[in-house]
C-alpha positions in Angstrom: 0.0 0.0 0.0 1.1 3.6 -0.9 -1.1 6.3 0.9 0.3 6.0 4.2 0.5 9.3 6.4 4.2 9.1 8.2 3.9 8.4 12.5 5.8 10.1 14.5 5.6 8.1 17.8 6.6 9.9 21.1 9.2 7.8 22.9 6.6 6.8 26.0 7.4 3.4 27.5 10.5 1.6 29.1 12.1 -0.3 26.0 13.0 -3.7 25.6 16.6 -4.7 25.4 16.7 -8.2 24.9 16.8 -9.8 21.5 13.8 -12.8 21.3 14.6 -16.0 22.6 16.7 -17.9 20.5 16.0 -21.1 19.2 18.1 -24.1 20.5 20.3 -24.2 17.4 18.6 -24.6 13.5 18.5 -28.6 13.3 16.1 -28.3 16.3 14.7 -24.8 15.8 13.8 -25.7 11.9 11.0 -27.9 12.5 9.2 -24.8 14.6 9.7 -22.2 11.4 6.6 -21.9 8.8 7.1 -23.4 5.5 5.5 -23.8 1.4 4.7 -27.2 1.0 3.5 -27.5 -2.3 1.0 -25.1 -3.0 -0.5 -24.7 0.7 1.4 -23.6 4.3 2.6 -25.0 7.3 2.3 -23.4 10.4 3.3 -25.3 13.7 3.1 -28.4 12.3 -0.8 -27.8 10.6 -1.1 -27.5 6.5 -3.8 -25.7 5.9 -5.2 -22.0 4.2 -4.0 -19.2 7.0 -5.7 -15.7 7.1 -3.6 -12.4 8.4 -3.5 -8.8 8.1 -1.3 -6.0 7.9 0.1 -3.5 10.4 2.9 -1.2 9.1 2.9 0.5 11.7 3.1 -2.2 14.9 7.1 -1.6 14.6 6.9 2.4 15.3 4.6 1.7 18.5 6.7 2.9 21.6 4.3 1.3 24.2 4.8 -1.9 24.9 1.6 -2.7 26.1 0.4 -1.5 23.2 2.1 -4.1 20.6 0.6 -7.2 23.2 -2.7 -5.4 22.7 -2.6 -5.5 18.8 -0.9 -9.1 18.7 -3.3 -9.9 21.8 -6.3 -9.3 19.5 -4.6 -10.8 16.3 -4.0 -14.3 17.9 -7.2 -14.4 19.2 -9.1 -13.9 16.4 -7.9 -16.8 15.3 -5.3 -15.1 12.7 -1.8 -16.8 12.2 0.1 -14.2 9.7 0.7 -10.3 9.9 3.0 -8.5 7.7 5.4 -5.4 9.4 7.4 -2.8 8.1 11.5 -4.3 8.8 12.7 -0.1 7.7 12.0 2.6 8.8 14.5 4.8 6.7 15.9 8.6 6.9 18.4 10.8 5.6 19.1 13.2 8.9 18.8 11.8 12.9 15.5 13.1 13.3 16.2 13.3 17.3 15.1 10.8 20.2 11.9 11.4 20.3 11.0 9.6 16.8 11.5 5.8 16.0 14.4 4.9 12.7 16.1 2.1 11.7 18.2 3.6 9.5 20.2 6.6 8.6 21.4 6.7 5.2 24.4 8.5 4.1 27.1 8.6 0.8 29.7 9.9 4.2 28.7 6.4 6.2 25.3 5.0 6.9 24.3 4.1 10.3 22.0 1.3 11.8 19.8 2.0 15.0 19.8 -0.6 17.1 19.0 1.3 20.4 15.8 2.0 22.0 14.2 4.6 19.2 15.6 1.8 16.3 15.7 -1.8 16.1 14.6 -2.6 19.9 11.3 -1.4 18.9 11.1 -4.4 16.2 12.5 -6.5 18.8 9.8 -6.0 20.9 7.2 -7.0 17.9 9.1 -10.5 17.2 9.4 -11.7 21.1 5.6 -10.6 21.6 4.7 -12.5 18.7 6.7 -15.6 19.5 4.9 -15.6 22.9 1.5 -15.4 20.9 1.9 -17.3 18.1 1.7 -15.0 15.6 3.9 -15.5 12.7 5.7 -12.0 10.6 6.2 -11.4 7.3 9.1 -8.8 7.9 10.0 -6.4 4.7 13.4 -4.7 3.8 12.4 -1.8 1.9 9.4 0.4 0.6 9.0 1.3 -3.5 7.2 4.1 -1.9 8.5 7.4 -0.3 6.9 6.7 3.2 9.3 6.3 5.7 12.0 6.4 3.4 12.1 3.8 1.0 14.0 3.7 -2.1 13.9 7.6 -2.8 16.3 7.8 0.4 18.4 5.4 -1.0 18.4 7.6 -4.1 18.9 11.1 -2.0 22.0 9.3 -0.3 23.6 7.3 -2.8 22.3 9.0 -6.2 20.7 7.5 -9.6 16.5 7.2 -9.5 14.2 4.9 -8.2 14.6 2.8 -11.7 18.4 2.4 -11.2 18.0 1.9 -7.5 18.5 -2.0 -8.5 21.3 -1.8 -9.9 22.7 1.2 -8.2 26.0 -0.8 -6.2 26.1 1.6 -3.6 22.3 1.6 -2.9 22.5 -2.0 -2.9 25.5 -2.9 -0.8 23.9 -0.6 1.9 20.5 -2.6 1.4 22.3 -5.5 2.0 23.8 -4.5 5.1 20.8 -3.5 6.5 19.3 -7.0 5.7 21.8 -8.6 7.4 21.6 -6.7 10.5 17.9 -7.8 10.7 17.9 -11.4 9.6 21.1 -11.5 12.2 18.5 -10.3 15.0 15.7 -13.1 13.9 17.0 -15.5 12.6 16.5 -18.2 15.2 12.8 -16.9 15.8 10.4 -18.9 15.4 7.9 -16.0 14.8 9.3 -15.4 11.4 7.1 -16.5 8.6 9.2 -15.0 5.9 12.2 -12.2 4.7 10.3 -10.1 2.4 12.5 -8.0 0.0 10.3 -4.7 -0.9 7.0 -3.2 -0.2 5.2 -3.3 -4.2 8.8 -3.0 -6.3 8.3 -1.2 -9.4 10.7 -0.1 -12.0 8.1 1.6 -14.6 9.4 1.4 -17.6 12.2 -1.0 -16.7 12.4 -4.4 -19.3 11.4 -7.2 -16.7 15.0 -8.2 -16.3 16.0 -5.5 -13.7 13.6 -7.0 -11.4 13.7 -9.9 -12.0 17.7 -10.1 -12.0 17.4 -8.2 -8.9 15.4 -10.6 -6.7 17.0 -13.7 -8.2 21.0 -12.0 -6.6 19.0 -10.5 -3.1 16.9 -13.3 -2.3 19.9 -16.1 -3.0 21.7 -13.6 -0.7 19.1 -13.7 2.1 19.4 -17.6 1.6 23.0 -17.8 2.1 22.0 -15.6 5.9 19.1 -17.7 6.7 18.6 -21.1 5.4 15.6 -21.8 7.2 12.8 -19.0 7.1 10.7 -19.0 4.0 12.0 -15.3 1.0 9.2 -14.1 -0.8 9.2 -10.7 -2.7 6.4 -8.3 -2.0 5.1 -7.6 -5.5 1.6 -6.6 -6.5 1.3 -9.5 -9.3 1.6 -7.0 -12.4 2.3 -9.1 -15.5 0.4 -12.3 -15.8 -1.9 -13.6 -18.4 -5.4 -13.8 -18.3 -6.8 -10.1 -19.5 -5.3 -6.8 -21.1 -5.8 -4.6 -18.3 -3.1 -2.5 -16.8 -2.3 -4.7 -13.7 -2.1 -7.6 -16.4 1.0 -5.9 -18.2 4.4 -5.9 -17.9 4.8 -1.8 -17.7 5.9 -1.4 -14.5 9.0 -3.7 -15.2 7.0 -6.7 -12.8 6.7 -10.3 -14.7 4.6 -12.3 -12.2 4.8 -15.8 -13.7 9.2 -15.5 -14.3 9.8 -14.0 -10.7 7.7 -17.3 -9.4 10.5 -19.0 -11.0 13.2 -17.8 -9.0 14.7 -20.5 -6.9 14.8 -18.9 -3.6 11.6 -17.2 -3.9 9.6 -19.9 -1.6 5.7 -18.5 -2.9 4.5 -15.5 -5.1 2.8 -12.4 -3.4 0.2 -10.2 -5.3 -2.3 -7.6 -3.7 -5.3 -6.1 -5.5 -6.5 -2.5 -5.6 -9.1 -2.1 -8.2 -10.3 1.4 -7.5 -6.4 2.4 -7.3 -5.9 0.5 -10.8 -8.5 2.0 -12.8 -11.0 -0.9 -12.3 -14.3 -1.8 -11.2 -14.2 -4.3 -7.9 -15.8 -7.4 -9.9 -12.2 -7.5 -11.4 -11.4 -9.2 -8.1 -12.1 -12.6 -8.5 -10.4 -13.3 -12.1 -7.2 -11.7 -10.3 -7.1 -14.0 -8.1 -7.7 -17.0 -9.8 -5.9 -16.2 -12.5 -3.0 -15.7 -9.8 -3.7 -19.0 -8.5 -3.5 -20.8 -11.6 0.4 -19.8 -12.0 0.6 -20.5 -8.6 -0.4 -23.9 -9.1 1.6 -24.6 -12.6 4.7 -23.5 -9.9 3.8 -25.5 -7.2 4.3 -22.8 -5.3 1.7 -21.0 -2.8 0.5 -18.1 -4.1 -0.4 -15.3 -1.3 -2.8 -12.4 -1.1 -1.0 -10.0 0.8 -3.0 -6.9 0.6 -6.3 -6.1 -0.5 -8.8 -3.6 0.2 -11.5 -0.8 -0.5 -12.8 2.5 0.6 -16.5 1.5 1.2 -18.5 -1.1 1.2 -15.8 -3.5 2.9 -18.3 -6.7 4.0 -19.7 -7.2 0.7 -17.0 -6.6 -1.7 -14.3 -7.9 0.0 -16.0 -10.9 2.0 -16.6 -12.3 -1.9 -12.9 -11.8 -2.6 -12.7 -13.8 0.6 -14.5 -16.3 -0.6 -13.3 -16.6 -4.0 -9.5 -17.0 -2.7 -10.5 -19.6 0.2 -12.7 -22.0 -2.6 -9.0 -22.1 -4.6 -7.0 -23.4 -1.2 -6.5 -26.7 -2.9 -5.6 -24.7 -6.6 -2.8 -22.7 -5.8 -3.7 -20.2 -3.0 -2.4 -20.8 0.4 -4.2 -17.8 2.4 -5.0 -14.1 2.6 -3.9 -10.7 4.4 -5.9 -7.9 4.2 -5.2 -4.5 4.5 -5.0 -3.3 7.1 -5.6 -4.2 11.0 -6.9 -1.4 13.3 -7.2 -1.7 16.9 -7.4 0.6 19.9 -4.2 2.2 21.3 -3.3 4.0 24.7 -3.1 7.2 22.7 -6.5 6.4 20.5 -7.2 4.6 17.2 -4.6 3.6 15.2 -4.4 4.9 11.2 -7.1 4.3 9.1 -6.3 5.1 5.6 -10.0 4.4 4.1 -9.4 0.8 4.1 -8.6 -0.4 7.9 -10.7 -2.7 9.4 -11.0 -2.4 13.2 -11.2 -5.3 15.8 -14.1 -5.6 17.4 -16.2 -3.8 14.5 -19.2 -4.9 12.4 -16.3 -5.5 9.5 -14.1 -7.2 11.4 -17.1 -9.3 12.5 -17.6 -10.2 8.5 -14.0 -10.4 7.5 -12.1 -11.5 10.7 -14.3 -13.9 12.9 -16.6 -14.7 9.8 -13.6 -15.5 7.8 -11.8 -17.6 10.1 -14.7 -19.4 11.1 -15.1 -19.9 7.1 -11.4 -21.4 6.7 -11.7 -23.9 9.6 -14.7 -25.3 8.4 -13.7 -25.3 4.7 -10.1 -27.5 6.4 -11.9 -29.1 8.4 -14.7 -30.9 5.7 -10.8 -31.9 3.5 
């Protein structure tokens, strides 16, 4: 997603300081960590269609109690995956009282692991370890909110297209994704490394993408055997219709990036009203994403999805759609994105946020769930 407005979190609570438990060593810890098998997921030992949401904002949070309210409320809706924002990127120490990750520079970039940096995500893995809730964790945003690749850009030069090939960019990316998979590694509330937030290189042959993902992602490998790499796209370029999210114009090949070795399952989101097209687009997209899916025997994964209005009806029947194809090629669903109730008030609702406890999450939380265990449990 691209409309987000940019927190900035007053530093409130005691942080943490420890790391999350480590695992006792990766022969032992492997069996604990999700995995693709075939076309579906396994999560702690059950294969099976897994719901989640998104919260890119869970890793800002400065109260603790905060984060164990949100993952509180995840785990017991019966919700297994939520994808986070791994960066939080500037240009200029924006002072203690705002949460960054990283500073970059073309004089030396810098890492934050203290209390305003990387403890903060610390704090998000170990409370969902404790809850059962598994992470997608992502390196870097296509977008301009809070950072992303245009800070690569302001530090290290080029534009957002030769951002992947840019060396300098990319050596510093690649530091940065070292420093987190070092930190989780052994956690077994990693579902998988994710390498951008919706890369794009408009205009771009698919190559540069494609070329791209195929050098990070065997790079992530080499860090982390164990822990399922996936890439973050929206699913432009596949067959199936002539529409613009079908195309290749934003340098994005759907079907060849599901070919890359160390890309364990293919990621593709769906904003119609954001595209150019009606919401009844919904179901082809998916099923037509689920149909590579299943020539790759890989899972496919719906990672965001959402509307403005109207978010029972139209997006309970994308729902539905996606969970009748758990058997074809789709192995679960995240939409976009989870609201809850914070010490300081609501948390960001963008148009599309669905809060706990409301009439839609009633439809497209509890509903859903209750949906998917039936639907596994009549296999």
């Amino acid at each position: 997603m691209r409309y987000l407005t940019a927190l900035t979190l007053g530093l409130g609570a005691a942080m943490a300081t420890a790391l999350p438990a480590a695992k006792a060593g990766s022969a032992d810890g492997a069996s604990t960590f999700p995995s693709a098998n075939g076309t579906r997921f396994t999560i702690d030992g059950q294969t099976a269609y897994f719901a989640g949401s998104n919260s890119y904002w869970i890793g800002f949070l400065t109260n603790n109690n905060d984060v164990d309210t949100v993952l509180d409320h995840i785990s017991q809706s019966g919700l297994k995956i939520l994808r986070v924002w791994g960066f939080n990127d500037v240009t200029r120490n924006p002072g203690s009282g705002t949460v960054w990750y990283q500073m970059l520079s073309s004089s030396g970039s810098q890492i934050n692991t203290g209390a305003n940096g990387l403890q903060r995500l610390d704090y998000v893995v170990k409370s969902a370890e404790t809850r059962g809730v598994k992470l997608i964790v992502n390196f870097v945003n296509n977008w301009d909110d809070y950072g992303g690749m245009a800070a690569y850009v302001s530090a290290f030069g080029g534009s957002h297209e030769t951002w992947y090939t840019n060396t300098r960019a990319q050596d510093q990316y690649r530091k940065y994704i070292a420093a987190v998979v070092g930190r989780y590694r052994n956690s077994s509330a990693i579902f998988a490394w994710e390498l951008a937030n919706e890369p794009r290189c408009k205009g771009c042959g698919t190559d540069v993408i494609y070329k791209w993902a195929t050098d990070t992602s065997a790079y992530i490998r080499g860090l982390d055997p164990e822990h399922m790499i996936t890439l973050g796209d929206e699913g432009f370029g596949l067959p199936g219709d002539t529409t613009y999210p079908y195309g290749t114009s934003e340098g994005v090949d759907f079907v060849k990036n599901l070919g890359i070795k160390d890309l364990d399952f293919g990621t593709f989101h769906m904003y119609p009203s954001s595209w150019g097209v009606s919401n009844s687009f919904g179901p082809g997209w998916i099923q037509n994403h689920a149909k590579a899916c299943a020539a790759a025997n890989k899972p496919c994964l719906l990672e965001e999805y959402g509307v403005g209005s109207d978010h029972c009806n139209v997006e309970k029947s994308w729902q539905q759609v996606s969970l009748a194809l758990a058997t074809g090629g789709m192995g679960g669903d995240l939409f976009w994105q989870w609201g809850d109730k914070l010490s300081n008030g609501q948390s960001a609702n963008d148009g599309n946020t669905i809060y706990y406890g409301s009439s839609d999450g009633q439809c497209l939380i509890t509903d859903h769930v209750k949906a998917i265990e039936a639907a596994e449990a009549a296999q």
